[in-house]
PDB file with one MODEL, atoms N, CA, C and O in Angstrom:
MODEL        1
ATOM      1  N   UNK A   1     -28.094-197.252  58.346  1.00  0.00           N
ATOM      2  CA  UNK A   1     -29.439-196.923  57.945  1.00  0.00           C
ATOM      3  C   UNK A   1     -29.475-195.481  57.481  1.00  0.00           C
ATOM      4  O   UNK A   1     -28.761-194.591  57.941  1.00  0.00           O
ATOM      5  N   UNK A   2     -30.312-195.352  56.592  1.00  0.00           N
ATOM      6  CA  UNK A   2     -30.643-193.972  55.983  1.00  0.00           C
ATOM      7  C   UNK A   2     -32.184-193.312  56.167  1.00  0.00           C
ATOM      8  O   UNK A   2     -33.037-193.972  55.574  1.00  0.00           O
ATOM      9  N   UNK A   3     -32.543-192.475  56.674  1.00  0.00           N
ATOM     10  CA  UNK A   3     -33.794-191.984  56.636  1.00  0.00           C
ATOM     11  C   UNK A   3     -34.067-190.491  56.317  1.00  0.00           C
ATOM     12  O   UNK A   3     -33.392-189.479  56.506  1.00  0.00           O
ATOM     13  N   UNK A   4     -35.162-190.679  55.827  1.00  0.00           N
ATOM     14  CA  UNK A   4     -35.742-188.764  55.765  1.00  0.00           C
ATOM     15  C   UNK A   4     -36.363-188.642  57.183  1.00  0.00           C
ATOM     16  O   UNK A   4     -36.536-187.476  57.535  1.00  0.00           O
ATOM     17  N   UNK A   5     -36.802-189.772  58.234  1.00  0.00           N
ATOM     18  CA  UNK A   5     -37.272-188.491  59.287  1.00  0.00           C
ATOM     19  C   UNK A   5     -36.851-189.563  60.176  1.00  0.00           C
ATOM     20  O   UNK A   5     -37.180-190.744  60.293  1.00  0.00           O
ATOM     21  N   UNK A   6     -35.856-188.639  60.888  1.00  0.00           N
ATOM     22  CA  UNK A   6     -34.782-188.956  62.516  1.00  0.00           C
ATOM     23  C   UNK A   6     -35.679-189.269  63.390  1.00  0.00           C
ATOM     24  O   UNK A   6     -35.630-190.485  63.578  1.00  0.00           O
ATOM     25  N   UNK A   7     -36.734-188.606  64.223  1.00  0.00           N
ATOM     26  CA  UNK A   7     -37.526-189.058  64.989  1.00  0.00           C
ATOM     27  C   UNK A   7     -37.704-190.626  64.928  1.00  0.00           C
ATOM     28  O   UNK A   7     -37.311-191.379  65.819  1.00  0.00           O
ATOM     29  N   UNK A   8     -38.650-191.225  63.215  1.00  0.00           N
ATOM     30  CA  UNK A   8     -38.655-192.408  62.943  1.00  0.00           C
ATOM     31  C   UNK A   8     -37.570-193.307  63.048  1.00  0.00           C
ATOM     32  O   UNK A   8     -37.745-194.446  63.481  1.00  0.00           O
ATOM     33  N   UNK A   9     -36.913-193.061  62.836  1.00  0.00           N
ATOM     34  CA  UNK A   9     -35.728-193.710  63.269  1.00  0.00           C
ATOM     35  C   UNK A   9     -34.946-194.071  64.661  1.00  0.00           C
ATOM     36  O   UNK A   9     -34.448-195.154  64.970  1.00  0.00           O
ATOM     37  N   UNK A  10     -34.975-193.072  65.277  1.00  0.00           N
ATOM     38  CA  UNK A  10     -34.842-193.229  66.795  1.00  0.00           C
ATOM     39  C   UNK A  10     -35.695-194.189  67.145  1.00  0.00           C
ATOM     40  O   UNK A  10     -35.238-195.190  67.696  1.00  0.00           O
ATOM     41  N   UNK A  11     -37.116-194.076  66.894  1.00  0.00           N
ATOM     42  CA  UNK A  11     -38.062-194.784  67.688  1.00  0.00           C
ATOM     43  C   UNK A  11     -38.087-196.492  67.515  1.00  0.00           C
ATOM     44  O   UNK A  11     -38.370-197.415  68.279  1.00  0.00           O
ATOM     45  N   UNK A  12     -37.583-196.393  65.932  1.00  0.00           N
ATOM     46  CA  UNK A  12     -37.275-198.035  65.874  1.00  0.00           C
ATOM     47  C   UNK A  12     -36.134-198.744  66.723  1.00  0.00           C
ATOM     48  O   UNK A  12     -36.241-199.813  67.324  1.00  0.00           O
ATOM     49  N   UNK A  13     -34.818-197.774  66.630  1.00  0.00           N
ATOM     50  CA  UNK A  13     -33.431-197.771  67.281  1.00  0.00           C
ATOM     51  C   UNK A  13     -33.591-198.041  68.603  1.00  0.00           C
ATOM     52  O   UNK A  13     -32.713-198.707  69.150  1.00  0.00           O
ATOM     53  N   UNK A  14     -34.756-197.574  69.388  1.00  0.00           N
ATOM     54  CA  UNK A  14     -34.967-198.151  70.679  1.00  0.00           C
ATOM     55  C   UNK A  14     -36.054-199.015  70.915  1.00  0.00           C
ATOM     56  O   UNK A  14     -36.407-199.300  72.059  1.00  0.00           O
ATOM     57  N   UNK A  15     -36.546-199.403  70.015  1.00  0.00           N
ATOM     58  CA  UNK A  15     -37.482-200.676  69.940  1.00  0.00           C
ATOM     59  C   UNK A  15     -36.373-201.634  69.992  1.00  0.00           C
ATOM     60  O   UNK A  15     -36.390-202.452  70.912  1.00  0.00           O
ATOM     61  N   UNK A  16     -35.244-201.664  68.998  1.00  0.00           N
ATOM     62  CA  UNK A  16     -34.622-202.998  68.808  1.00  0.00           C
ATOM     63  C   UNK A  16     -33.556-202.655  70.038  1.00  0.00           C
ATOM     64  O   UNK A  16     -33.228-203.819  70.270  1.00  0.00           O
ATOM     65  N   UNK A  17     -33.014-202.099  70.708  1.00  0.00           N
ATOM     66  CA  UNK A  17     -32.392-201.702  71.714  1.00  0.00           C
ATOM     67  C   UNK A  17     -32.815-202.331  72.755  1.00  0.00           C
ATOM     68  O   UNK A  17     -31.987-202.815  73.527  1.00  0.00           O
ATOM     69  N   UNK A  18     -34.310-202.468  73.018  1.00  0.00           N
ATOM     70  CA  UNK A  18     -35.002-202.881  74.052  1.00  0.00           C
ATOM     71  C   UNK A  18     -35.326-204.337  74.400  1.00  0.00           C
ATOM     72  O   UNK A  18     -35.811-204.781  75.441  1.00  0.00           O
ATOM     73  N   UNK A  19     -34.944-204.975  73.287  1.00  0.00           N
ATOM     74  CA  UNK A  19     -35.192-206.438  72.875  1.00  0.00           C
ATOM     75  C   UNK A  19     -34.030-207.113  73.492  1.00  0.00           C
ATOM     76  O   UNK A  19     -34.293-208.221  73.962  1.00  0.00           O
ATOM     77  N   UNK A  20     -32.883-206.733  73.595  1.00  0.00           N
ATOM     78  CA  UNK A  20     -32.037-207.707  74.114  1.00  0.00           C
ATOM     79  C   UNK A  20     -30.696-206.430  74.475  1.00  0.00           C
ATOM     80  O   UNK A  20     -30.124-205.528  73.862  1.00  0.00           O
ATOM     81  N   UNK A  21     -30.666-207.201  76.196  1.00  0.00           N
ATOM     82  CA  UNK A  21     -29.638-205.984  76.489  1.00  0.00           C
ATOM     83  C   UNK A  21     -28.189-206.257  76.409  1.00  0.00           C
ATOM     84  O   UNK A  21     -27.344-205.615  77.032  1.00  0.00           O
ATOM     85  N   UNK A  22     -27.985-207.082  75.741  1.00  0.00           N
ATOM     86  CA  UNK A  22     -26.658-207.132  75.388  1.00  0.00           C
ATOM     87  C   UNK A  22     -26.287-206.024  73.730  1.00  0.00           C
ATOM     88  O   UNK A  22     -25.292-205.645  73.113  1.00  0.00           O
ATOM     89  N   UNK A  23     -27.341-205.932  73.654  1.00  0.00           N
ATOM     90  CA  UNK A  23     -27.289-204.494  72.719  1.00  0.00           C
ATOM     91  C   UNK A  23     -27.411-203.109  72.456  1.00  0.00           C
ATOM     92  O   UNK A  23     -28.530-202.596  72.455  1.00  0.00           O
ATOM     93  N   UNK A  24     -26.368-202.425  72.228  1.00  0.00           N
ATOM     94  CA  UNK A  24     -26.004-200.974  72.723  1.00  0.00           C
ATOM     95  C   UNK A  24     -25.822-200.511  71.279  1.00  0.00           C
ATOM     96  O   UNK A  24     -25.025-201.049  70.511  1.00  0.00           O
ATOM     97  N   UNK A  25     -26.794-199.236  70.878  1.00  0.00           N
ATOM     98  CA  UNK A  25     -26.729-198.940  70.046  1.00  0.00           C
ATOM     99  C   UNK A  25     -26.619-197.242  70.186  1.00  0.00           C
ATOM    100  O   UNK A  25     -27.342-196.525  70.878  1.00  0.00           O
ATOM    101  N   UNK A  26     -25.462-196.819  69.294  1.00  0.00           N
ATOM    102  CA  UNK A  26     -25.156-195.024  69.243  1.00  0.00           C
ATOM    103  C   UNK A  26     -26.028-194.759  68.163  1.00  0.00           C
ATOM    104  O   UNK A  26     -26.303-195.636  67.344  1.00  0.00           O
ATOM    105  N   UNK A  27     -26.531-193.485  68.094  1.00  0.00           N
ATOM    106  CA  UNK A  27     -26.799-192.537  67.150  1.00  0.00           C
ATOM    107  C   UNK A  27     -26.476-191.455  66.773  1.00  0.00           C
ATOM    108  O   UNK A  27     -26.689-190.508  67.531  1.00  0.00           O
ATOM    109  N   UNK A  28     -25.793-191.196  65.349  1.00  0.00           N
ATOM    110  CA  UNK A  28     -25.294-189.887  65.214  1.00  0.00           C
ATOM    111  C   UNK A  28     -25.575-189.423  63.521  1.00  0.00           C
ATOM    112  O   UNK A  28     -25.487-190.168  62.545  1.00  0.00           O
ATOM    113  N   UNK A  29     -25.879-188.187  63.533  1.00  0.00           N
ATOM    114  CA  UNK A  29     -26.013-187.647  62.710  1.00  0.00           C
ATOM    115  C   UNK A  29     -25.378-186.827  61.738  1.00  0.00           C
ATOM    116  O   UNK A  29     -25.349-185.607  61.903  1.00  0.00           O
ATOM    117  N   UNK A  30     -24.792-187.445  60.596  1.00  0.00           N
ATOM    118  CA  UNK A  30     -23.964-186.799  59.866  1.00  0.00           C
ATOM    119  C   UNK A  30     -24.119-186.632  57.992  1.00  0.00           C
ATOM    120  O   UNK A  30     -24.899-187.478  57.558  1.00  0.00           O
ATOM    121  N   UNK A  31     -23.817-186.170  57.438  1.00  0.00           N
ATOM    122  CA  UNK A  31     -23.445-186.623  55.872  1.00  0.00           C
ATOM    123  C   UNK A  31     -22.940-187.528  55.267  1.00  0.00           C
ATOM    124  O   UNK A  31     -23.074-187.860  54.089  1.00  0.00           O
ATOM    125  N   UNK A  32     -22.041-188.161  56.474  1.00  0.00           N
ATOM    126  CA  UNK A  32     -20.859-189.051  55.918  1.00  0.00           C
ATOM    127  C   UNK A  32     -20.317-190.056  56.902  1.00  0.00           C
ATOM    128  O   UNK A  32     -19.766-189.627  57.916  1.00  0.00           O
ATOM    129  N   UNK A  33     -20.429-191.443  56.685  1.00  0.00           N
ATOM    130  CA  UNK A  33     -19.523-192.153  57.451  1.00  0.00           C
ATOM    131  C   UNK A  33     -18.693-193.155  57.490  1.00  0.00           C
ATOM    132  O   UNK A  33     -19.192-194.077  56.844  1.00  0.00           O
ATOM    133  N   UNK A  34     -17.445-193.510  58.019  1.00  0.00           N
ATOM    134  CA  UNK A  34     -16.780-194.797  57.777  1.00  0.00           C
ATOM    135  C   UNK A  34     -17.237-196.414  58.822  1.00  0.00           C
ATOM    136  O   UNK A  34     -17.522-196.762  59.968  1.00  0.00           O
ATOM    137  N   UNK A  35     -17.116-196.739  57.990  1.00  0.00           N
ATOM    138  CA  UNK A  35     -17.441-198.242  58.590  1.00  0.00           C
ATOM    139  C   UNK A  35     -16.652-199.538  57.404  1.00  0.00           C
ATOM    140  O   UNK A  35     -16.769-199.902  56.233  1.00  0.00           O
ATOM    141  N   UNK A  36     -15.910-199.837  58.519  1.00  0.00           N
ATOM    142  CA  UNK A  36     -14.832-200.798  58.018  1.00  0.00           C
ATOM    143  C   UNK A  36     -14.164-200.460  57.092  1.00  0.00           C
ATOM    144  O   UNK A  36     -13.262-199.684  57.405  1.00  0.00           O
ATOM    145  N   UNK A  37     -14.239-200.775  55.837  1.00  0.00           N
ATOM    146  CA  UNK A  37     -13.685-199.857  54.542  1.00  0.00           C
ATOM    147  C   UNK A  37     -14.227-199.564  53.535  1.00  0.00           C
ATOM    148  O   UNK A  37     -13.837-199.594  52.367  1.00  0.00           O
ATOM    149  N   UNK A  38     -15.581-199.135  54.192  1.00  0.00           N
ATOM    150  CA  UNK A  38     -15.958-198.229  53.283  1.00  0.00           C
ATOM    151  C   UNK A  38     -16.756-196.628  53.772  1.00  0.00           C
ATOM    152  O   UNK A  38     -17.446-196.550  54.788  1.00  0.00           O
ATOM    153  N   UNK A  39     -16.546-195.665  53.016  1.00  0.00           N
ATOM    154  CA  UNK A  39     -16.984-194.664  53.334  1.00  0.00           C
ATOM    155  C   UNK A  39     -18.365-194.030  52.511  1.00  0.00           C
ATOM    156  O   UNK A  39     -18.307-194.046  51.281  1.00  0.00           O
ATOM    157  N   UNK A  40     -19.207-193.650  52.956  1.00  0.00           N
ATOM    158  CA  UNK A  40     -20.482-193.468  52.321  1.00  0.00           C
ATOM    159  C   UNK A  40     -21.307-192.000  52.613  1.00  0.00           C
ATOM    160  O   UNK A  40     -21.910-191.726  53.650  1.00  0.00           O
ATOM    161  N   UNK A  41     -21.178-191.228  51.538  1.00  0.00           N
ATOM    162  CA  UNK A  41     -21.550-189.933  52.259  1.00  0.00           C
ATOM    163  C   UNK A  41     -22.568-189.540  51.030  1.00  0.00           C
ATOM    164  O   UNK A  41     -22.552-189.805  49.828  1.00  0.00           O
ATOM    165  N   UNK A  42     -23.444-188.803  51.853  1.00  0.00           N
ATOM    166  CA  UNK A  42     -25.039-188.447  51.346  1.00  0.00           C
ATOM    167  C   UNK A  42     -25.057-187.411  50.797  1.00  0.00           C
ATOM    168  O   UNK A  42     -25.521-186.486  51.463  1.00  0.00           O
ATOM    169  N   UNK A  43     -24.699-187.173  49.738  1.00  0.00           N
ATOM    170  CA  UNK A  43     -24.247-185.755  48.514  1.00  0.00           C
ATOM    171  C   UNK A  43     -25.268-185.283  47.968  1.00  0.00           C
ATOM    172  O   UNK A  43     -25.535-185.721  46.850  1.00  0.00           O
ATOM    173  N   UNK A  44     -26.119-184.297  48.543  1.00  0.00           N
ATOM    174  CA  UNK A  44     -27.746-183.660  48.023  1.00  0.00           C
ATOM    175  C   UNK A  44     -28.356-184.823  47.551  1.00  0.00           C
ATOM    176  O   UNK A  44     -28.565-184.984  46.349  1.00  0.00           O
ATOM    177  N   UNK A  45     -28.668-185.669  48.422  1.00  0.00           N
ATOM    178  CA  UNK A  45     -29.540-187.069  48.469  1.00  0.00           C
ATOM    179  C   UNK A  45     -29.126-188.080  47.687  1.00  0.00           C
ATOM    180  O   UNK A  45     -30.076-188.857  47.586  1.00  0.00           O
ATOM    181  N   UNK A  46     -28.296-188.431  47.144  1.00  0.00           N
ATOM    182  CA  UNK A  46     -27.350-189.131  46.387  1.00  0.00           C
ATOM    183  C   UNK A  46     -26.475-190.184  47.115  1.00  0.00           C
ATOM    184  O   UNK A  46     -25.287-189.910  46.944  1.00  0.00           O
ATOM    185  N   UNK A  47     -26.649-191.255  47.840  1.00  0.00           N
ATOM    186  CA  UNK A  47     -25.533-191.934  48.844  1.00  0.00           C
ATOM    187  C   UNK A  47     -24.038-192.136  47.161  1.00  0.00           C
ATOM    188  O   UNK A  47     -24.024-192.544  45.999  1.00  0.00           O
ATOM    189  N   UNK A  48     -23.133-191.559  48.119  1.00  0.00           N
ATOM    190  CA  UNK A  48     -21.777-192.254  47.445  1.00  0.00           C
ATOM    191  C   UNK A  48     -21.054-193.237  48.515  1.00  0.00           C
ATOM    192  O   UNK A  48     -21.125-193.209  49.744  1.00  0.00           O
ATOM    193  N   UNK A  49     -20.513-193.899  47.873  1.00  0.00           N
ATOM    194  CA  UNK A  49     -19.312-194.789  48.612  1.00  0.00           C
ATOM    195  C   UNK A  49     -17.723-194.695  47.880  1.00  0.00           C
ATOM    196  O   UNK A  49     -17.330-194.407  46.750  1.00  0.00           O
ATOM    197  N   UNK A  50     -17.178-195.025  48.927  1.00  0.00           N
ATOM    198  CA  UNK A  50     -15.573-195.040  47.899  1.00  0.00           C
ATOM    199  C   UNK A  50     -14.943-195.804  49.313  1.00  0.00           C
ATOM    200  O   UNK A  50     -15.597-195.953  50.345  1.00  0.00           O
ATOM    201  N   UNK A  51     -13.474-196.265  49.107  1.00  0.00           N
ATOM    202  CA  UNK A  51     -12.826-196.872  49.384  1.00  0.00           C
ATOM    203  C   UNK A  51     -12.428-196.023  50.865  1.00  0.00           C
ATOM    204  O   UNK A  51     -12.272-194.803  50.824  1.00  0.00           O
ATOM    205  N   UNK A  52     -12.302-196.686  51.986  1.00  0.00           N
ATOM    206  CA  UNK A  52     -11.769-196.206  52.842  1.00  0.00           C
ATOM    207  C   UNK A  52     -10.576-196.657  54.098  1.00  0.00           C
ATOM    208  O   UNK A  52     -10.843-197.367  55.067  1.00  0.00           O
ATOM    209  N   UNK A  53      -9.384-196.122  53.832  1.00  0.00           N
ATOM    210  CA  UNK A  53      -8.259-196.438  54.832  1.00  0.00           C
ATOM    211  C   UNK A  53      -8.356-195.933  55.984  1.00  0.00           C
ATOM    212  O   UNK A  53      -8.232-194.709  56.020  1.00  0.00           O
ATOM    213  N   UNK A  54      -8.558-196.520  57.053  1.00  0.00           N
ATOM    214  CA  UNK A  54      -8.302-196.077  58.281  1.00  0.00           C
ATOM    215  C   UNK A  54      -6.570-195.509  58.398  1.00  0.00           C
ATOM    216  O   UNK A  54      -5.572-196.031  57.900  1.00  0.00           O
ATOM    217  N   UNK A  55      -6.714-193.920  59.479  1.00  0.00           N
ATOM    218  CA  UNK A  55      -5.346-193.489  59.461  1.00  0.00           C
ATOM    219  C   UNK A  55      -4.340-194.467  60.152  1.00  0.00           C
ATOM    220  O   UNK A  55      -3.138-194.472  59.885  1.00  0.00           O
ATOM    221  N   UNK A  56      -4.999-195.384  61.165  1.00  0.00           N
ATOM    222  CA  UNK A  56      -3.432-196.301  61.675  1.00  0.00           C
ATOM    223  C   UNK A  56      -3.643-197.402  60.720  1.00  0.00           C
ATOM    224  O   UNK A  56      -2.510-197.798  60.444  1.00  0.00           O
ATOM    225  N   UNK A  57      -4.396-198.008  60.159  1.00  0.00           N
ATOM    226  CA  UNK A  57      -3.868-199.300  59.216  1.00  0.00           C
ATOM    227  C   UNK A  57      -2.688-198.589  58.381  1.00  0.00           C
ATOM    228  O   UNK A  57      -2.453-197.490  57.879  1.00  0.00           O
ATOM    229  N   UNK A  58      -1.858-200.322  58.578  1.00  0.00           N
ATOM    230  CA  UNK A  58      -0.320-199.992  57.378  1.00  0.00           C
ATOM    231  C   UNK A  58      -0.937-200.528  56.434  1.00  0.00           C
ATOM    232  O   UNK A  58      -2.015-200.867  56.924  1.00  0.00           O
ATOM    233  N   UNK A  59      -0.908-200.907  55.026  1.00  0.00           N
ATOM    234  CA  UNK A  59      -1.082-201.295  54.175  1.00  0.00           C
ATOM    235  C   UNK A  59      -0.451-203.113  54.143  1.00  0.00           C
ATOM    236  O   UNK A  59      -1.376-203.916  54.259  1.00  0.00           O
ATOM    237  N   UNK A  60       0.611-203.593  54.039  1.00  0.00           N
ATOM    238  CA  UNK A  60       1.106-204.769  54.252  1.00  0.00           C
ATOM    239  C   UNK A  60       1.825-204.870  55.383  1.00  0.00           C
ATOM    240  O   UNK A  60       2.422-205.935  55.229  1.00  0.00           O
ATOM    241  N   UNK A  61       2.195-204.349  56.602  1.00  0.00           N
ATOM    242  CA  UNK A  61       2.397-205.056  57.916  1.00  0.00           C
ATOM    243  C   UNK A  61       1.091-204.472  59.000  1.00  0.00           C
ATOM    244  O   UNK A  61       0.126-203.713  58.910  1.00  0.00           O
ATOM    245  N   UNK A  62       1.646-205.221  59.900  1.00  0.00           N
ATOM    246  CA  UNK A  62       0.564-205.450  61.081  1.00  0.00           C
ATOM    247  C   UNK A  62       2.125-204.721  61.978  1.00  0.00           C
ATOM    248  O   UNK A  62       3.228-205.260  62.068  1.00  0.00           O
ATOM    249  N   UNK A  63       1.671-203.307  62.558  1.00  0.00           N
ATOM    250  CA  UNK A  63       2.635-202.838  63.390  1.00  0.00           C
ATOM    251  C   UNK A  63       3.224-203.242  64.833  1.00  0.00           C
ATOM    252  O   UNK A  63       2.606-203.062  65.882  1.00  0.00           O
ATOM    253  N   UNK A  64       4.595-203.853  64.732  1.00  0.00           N
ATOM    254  CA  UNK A  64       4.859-204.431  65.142  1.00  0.00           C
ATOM    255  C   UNK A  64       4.857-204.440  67.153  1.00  0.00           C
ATOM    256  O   UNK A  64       5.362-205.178  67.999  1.00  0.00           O
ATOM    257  N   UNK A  65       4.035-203.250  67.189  1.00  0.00           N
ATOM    258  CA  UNK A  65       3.936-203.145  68.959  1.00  0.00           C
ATOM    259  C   UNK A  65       2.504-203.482  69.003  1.00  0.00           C
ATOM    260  O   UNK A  65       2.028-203.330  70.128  1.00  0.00           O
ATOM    261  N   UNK A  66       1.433-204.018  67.840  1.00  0.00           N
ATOM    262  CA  UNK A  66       0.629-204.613  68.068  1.00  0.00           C
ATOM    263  C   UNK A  66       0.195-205.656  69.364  1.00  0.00           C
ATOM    264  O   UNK A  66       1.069-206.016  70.153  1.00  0.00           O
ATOM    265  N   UNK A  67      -1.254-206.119  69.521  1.00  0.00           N
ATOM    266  CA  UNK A  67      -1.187-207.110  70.307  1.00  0.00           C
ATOM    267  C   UNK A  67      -1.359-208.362  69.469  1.00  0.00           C
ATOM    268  O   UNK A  67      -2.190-209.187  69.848  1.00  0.00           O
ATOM    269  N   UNK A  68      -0.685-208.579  68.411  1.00  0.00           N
ATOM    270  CA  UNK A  68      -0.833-210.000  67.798  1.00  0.00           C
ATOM    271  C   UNK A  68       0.250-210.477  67.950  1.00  0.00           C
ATOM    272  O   UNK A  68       1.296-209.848  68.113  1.00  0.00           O
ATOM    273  N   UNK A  69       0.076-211.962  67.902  1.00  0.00           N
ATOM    274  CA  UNK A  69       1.155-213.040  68.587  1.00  0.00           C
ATOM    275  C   UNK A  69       2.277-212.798  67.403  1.00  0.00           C
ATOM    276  O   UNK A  69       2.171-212.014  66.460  1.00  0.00           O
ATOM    277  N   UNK A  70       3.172-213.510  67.646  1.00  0.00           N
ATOM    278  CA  UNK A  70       4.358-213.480  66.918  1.00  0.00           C
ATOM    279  C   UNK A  70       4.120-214.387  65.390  1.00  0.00           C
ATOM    280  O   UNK A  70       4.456-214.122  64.236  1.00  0.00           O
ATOM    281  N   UNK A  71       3.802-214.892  65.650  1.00  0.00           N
ATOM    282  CA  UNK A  71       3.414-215.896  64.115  1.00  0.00           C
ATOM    283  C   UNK A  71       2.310-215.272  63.406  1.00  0.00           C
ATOM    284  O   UNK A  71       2.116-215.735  62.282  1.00  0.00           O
ATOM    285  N   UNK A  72       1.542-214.339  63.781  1.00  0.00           N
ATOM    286  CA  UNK A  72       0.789-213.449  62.908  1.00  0.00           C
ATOM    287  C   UNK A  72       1.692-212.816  62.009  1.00  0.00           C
ATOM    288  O   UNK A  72       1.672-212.896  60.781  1.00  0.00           O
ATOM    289  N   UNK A  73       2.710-211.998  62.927  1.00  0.00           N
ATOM    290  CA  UNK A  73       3.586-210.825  61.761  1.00  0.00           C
ATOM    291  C   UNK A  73       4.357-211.814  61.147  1.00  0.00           C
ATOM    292  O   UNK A  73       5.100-211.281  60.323  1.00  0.00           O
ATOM    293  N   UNK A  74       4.492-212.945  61.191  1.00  0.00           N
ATOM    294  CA  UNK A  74       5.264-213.633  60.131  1.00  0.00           C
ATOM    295  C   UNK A  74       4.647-214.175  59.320  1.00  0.00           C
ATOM    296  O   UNK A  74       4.841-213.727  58.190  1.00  0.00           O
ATOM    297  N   UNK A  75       4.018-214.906  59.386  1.00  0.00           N
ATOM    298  CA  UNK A  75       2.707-214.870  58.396  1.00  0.00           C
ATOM    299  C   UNK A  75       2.313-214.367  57.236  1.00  0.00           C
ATOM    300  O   UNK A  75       2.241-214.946  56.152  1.00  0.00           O
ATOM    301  N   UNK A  76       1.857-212.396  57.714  1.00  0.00           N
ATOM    302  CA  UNK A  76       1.653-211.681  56.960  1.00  0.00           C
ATOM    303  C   UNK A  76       2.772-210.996  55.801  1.00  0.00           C
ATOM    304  O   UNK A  76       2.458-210.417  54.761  1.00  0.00           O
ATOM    305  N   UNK A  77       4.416-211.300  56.415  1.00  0.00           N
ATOM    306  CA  UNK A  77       5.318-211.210  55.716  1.00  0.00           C
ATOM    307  C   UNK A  77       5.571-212.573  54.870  1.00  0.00           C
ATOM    308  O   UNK A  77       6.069-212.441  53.752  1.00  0.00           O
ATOM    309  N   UNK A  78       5.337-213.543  55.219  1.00  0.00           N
ATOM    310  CA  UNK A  78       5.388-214.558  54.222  1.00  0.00           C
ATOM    311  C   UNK A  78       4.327-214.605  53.220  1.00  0.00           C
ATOM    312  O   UNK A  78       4.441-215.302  52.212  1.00  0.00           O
ATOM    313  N   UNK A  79       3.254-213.858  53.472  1.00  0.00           N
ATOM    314  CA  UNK A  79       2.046-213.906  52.445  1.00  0.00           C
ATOM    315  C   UNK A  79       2.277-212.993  51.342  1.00  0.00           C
ATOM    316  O   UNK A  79       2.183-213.309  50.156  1.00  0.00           O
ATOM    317  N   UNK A  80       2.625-211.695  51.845  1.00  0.00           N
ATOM    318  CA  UNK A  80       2.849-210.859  51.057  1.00  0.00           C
ATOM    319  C   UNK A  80       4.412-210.635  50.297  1.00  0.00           C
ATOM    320  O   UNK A  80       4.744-209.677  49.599  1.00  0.00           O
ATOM    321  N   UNK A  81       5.271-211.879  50.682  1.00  0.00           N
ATOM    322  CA  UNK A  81       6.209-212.397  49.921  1.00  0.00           C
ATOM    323  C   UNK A  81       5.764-213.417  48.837  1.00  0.00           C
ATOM    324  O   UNK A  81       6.296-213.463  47.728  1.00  0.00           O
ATOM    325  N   UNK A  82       4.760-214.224  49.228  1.00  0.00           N
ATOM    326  CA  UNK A  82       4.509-215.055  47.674  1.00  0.00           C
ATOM    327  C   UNK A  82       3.251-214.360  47.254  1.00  0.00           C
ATOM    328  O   UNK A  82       2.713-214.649  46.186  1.00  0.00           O
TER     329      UNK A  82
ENDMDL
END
């Protein structure tokens, strides 16, 4: 979410917070943030996005002291072989 006034925002953030407690919601305040892969930062009121790699993702393997089963990393080497 994006807003011009934080207060407003908080106050909704714990309205919907309050509705069901299996929901935990942070708030933080920044210019810029990643979420999944993408990055989106608020450039003198302007939202940009661009592509974003997390620093431990490999690109084509799944590192192998992972907790994925054994037929995952083979898998992903047979996929990215054909």
């Amino acid at each position: 979410m994006t807003t011009n006034s934080l207060s407003d925002l908080k106050i909704q953030l714990n309205i919907i917070e309050t509705k069901d407690a299996n929901i935990r919601i942070t708030t933080t305040t920044s210019s810029k943030i990643e979420f999944l892969d993408v990055q989106v930062e608020n450039n003198h009121g302007q939202l940009r996005t661009s592509v974003f790699y997390k620093p431990a993702a490999e690109p084509y393997i799944i590192p192998f002291l992972s907790d994925h089963r054994r037929h995952v990393h083979r898998s992903t080497i047979k996929g990215q072989l054909i």
